[in-house]
Backbone as CSV, one residue per row, in Angstrom:
resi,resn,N_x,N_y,N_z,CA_x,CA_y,CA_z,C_x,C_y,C_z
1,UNK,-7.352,-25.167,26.869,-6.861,-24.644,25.620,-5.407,-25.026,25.413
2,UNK,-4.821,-24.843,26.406,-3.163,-24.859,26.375,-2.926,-26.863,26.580
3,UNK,-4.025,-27.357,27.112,-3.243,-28.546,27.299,-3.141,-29.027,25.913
4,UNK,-4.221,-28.745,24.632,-4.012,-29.734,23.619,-2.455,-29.568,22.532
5,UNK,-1.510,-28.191,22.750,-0.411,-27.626,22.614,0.508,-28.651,22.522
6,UNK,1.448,-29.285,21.886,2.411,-29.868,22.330,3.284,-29.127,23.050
7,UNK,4.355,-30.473,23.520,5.707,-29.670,24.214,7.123,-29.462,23.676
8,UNK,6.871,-28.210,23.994,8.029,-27.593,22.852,9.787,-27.458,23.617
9,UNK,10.595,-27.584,23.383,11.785,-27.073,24.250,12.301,-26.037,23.693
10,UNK,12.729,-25.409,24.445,13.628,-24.140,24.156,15.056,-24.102,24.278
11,UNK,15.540,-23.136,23.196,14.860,-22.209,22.402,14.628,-23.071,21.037
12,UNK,13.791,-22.524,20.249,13.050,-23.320,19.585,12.795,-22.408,18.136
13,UNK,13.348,-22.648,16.440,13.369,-21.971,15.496,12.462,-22.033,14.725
14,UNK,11.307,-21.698,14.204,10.512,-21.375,12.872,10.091,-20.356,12.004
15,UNK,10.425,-21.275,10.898,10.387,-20.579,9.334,8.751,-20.190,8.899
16,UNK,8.977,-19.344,8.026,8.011,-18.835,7.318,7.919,-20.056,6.542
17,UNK,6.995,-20.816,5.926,6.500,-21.861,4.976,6.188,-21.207,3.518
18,UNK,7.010,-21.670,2.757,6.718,-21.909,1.377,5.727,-22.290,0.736
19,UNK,5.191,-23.275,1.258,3.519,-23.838,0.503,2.691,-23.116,-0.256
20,UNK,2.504,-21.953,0.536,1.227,-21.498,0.065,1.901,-20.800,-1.499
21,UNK,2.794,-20.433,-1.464,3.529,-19.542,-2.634,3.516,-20.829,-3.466
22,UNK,4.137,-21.742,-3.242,4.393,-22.820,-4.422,2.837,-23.055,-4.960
23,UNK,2.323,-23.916,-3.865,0.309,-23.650,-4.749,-0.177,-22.825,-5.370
24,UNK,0.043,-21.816,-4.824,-0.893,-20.828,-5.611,-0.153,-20.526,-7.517
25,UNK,1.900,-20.359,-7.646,2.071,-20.460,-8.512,1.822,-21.696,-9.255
26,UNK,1.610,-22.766,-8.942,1.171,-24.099,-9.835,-0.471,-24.008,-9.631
27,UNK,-1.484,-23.176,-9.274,-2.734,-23.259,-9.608,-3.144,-22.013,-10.745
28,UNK,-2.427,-21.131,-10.161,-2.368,-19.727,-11.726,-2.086,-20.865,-12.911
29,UNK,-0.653,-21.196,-12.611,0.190,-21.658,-13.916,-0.600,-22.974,-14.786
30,UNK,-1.637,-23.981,-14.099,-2.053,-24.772,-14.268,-3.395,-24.195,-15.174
31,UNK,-4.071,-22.963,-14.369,-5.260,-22.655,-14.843,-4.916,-21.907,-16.004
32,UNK,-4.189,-21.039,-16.332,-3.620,-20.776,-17.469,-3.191,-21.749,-18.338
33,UNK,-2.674,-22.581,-18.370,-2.740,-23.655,-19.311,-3.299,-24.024,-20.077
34,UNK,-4.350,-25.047,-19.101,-5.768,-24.983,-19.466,-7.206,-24.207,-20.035
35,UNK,-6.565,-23.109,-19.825,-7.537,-22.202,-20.491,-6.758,-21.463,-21.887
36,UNK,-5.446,-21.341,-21.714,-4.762,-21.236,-23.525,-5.328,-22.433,-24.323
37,UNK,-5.395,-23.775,-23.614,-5.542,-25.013,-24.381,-6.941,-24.692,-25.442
38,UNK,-7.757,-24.928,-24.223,-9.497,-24.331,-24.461,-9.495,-23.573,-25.540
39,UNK,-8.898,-22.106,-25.084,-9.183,-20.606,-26.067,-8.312,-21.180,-27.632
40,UNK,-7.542,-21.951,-28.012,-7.300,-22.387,-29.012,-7.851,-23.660,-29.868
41,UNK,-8.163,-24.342,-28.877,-9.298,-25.298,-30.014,-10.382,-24.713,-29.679
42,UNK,-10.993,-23.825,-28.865,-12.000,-23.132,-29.676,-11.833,-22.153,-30.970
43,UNK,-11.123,-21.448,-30.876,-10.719,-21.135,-32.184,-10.186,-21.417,-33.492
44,UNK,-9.877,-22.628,-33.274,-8.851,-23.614,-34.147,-9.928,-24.030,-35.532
45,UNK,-9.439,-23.857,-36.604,-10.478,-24.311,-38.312,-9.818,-25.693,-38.395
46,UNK,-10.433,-26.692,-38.150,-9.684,-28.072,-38.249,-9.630,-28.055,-39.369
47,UNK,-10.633,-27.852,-40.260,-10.075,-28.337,-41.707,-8.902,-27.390,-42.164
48,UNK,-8.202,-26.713,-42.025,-7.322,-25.646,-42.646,-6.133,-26.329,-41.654
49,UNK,-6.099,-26.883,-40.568,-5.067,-27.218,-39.689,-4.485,-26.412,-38.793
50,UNK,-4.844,-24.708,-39.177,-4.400,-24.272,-38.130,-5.038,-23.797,-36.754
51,UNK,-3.565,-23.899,-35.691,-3.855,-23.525,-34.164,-3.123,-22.473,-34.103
52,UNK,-4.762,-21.405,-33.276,-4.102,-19.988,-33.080,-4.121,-20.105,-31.560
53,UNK,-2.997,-19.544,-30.858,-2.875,-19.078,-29.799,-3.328,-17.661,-29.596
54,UNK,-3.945,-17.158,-28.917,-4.554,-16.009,-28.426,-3.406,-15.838,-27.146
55,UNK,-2.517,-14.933,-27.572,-2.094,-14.156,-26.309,-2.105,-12.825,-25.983
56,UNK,-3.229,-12.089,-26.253,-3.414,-10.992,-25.617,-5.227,-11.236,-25.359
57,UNK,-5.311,-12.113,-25.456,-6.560,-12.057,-24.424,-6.245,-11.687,-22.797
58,UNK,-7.716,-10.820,-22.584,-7.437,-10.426,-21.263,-7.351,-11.348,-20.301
59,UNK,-8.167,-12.243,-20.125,-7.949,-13.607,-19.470,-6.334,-14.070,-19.367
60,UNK,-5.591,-14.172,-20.252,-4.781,-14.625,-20.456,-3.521,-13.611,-19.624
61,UNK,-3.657,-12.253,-20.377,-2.984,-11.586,-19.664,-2.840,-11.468,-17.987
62,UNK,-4.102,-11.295,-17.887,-4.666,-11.340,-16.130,-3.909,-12.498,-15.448
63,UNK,-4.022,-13.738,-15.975,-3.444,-15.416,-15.422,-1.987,-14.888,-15.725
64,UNK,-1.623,-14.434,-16.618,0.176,-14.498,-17.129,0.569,-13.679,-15.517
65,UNK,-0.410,-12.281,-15.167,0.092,-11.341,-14.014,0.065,-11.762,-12.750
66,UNK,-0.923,-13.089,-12.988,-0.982,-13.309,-11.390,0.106,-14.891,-11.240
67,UNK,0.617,-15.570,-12.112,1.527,-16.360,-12.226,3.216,-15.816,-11.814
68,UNK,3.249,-14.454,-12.440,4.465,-13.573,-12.285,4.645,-13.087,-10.879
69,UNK,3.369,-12.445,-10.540,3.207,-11.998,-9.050,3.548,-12.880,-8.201
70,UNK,2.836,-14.134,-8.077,2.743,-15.219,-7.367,4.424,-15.936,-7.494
71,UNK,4.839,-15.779,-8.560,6.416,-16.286,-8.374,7.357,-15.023,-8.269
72,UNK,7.232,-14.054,-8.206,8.163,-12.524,-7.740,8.164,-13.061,-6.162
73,UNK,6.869,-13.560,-5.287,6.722,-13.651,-4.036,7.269,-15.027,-3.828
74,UNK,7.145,-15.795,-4.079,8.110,-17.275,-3.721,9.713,-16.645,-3.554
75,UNK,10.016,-15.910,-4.746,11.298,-16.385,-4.374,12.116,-14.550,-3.947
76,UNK,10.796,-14.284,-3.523,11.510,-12.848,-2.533,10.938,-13.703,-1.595
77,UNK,10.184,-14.232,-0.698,9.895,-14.893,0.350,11.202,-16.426,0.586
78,UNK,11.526,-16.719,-0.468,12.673,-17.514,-0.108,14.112,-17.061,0.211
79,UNK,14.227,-15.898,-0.393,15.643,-15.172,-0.351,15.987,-14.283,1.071
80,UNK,14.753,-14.106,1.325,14.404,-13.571,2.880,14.581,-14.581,3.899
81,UNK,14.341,-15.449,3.852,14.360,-16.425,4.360,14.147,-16.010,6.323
82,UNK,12.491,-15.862,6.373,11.899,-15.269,7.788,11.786,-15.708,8.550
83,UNK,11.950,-15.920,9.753,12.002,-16.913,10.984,11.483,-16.450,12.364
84,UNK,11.500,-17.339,13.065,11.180,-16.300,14.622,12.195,-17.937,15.749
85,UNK,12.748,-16.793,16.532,13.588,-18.531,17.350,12.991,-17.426,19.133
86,UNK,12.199,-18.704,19.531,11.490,-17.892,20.681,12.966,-18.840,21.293
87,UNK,13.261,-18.393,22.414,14.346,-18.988,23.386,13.368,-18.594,25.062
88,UNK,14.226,-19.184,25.756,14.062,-18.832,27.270,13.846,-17.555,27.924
89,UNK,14.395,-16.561,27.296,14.533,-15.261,27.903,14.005,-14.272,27.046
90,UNK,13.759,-14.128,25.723,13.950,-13.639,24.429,13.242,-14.411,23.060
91,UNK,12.757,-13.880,21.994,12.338,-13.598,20.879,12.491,-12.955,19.943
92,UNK,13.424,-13.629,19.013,13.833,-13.066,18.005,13.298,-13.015,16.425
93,UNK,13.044,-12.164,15.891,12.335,-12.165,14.356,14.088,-12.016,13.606
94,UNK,14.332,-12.806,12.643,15.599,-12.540,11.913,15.281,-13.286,10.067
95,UNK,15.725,-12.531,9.744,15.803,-12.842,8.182,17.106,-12.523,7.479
96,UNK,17.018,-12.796,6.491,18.562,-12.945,5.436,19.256,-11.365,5.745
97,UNK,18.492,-10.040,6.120,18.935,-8.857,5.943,18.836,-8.272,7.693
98,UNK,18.429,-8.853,8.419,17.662,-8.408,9.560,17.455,-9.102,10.487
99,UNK,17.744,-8.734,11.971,18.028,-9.268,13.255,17.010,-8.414,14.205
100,UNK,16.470,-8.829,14.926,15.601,-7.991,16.138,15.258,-8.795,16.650
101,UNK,16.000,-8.506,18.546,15.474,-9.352,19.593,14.812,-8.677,21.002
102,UNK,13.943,-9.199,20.870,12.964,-8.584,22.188,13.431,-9.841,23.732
103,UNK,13.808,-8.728,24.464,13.895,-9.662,25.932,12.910,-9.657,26.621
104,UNK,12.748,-10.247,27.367,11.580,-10.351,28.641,11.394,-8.915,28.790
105,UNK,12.427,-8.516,29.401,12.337,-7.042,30.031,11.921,-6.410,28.757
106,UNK,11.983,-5.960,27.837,11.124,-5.476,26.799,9.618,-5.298,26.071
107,UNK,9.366,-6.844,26.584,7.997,-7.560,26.210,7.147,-6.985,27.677
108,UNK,6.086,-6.569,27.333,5.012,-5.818,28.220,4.266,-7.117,28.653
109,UNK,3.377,-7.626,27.615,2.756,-8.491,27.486,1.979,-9.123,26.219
110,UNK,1.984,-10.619,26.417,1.874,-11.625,24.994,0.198,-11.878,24.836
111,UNK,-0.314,-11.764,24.160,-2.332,-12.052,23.993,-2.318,-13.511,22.604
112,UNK,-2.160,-14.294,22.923,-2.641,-15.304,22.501,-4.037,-15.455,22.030
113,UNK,-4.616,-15.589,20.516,-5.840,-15.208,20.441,-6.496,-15.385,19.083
114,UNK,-7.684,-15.156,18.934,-8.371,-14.758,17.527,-8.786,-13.650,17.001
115,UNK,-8.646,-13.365,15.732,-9.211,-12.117,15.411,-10.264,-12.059,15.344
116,UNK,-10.585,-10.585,15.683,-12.559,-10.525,15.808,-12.757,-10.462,14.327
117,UNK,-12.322,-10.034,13.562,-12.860,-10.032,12.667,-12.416,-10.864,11.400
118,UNK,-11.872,-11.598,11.929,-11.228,-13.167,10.752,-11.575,-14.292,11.890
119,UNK,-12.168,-15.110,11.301,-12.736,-16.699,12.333,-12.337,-17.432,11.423
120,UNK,-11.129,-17.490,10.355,-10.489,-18.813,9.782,-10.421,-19.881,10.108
121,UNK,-8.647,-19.539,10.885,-7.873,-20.402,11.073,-8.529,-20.643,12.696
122,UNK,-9.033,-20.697,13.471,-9.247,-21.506,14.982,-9.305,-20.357,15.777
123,UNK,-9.358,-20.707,16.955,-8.702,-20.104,17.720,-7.662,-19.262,17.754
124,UNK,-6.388,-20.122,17.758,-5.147,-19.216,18.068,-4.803,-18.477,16.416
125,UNK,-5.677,-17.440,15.898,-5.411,-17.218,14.565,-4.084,-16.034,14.418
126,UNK,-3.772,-15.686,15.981,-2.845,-13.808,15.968,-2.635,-14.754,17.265
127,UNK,-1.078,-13.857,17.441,-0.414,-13.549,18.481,0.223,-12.158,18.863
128,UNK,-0.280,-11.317,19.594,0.174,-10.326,19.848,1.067,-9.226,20.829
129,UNK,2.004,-9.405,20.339,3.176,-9.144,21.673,3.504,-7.375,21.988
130,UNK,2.712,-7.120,22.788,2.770,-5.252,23.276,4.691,-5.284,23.630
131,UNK,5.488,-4.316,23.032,6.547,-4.304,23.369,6.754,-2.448,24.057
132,UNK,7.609,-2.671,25.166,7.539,-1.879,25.919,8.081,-0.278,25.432
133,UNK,7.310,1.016,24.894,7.844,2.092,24.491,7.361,1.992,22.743
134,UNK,6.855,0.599,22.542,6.004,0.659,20.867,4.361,1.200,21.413
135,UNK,4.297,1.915,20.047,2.659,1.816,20.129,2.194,1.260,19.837
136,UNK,2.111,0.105,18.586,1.277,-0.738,18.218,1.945,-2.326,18.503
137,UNK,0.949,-3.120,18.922,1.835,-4.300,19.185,2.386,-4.895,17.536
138,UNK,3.420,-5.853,17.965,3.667,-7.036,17.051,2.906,-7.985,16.824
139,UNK,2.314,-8.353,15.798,1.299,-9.618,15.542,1.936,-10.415,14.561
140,UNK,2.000,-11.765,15.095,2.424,-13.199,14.652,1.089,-13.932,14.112
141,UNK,1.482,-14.689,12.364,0.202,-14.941,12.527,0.815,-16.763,12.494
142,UNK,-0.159,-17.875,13.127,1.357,-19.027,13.526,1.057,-19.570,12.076
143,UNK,-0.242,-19.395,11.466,-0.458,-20.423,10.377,0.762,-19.873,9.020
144,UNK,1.501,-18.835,9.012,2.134,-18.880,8.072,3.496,-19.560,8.047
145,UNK,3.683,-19.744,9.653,4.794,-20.843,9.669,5.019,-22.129,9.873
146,UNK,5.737,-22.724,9.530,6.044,-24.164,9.022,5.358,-25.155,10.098
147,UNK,5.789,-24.595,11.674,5.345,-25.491,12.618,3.953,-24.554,13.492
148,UNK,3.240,-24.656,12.936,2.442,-23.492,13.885,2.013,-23.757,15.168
149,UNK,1.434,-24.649,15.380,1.009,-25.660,16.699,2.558,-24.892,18.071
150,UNK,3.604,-25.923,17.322,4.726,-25.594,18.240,5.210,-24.579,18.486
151,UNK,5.192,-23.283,17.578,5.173,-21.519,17.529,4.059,-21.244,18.318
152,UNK,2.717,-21.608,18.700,2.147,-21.235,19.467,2.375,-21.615,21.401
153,UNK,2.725,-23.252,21.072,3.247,-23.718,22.212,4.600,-22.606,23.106
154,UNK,5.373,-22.668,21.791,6.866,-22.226,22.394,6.374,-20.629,22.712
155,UNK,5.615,-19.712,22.255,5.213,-18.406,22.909,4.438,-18.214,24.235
156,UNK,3.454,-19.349,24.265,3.191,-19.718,25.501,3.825,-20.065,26.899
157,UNK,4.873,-20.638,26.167,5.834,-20.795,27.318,6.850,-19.646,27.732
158,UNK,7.069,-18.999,26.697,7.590,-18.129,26.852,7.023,-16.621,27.870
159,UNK,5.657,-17.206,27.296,4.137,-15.819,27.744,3.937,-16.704,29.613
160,UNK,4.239,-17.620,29.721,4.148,-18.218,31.485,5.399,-17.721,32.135
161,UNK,6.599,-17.547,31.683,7.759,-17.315,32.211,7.488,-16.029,33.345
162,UNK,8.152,-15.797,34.289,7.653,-14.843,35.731,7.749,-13.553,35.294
163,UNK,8.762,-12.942,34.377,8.603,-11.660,34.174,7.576,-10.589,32.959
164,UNK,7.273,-11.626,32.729,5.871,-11.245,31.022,4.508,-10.816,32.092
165,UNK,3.922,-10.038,31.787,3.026,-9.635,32.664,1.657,-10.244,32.305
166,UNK,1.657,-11.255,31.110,0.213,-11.442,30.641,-0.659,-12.760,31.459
């Protein structure tokens, strides 16, 4: 499992990825388009010349909410700007407002893994790090960040180091 992993060095930084936010606002924004286009030459009296736009169709409204939604989250997900920098000793989650670092001595133990009940993304779909005196672990999921492959590598290495108990 671990050999097909690349090799990562430490300490080692990744971002939360943008992608999926940018797609999804250019597939709302696109499908809305296309469907104002539609809903007006279907309605359109060619001989009279005029084009009505329908904007309170529900359709329309619905696409306008999920275009807005979908870009409220791009650029609160950019302004945050979320990361994780696994290092040698330590693992840190830090964003534009917020710092938290877990040391070895903190970290109980790391479960590298899939969810039972999501079979998406592969194998390594969760990473779950029990921290010592939490009740519920921390779960990493790698596909939302930029390098996921190497976020899984670099926790691994981190999860072999002598004092992690996993």
């Amino acid at each position: 499992m671990t050999n097909s992993l690349p090799k990562v060095q430490l300490p080692a930084s990744f971002k939360v990825s943008l992608d999926p936010y940018w797609k999804s606002v250019a597939v709302y924004a696109i499908t809305l388009i296309v469907y104002v286009v539609i809903k007006a030459m279907w309605d359109t009296t060619l001989q009279s010349g005029i084009v009505n736009v329908v904007l309170k169709d529900p359709i329309v409204v619905i696409l306008s909410a999920f275009v807005v939604i979908s870009t409220l989250s791009l650029i609160v997900s950019a302004i945050t700007r979320r990361s994780i920098i696994v290092s040698d000793g330590a693992l840190t989650f830090l964003s534009r407002f917020h710092e938290r670092t877990f040391t070895l001595d903190d970290i109980e133990k790391i479960v590298v893994g899939g969810e039972r009940r999501l079979r998406r993304r592969g194998v390594l779909s969760s990473i779950k790090i029990y921290i010592n005196g939490r009740r519920r672990p921390l779960k990493i999921r790698p596909a939302v960040f930029e390098d996921d492959g190497h976020l899984v590598a670099a926790v691994l290495t981190l999860r072999r180091h002598p004092q992690t108990h996993a």
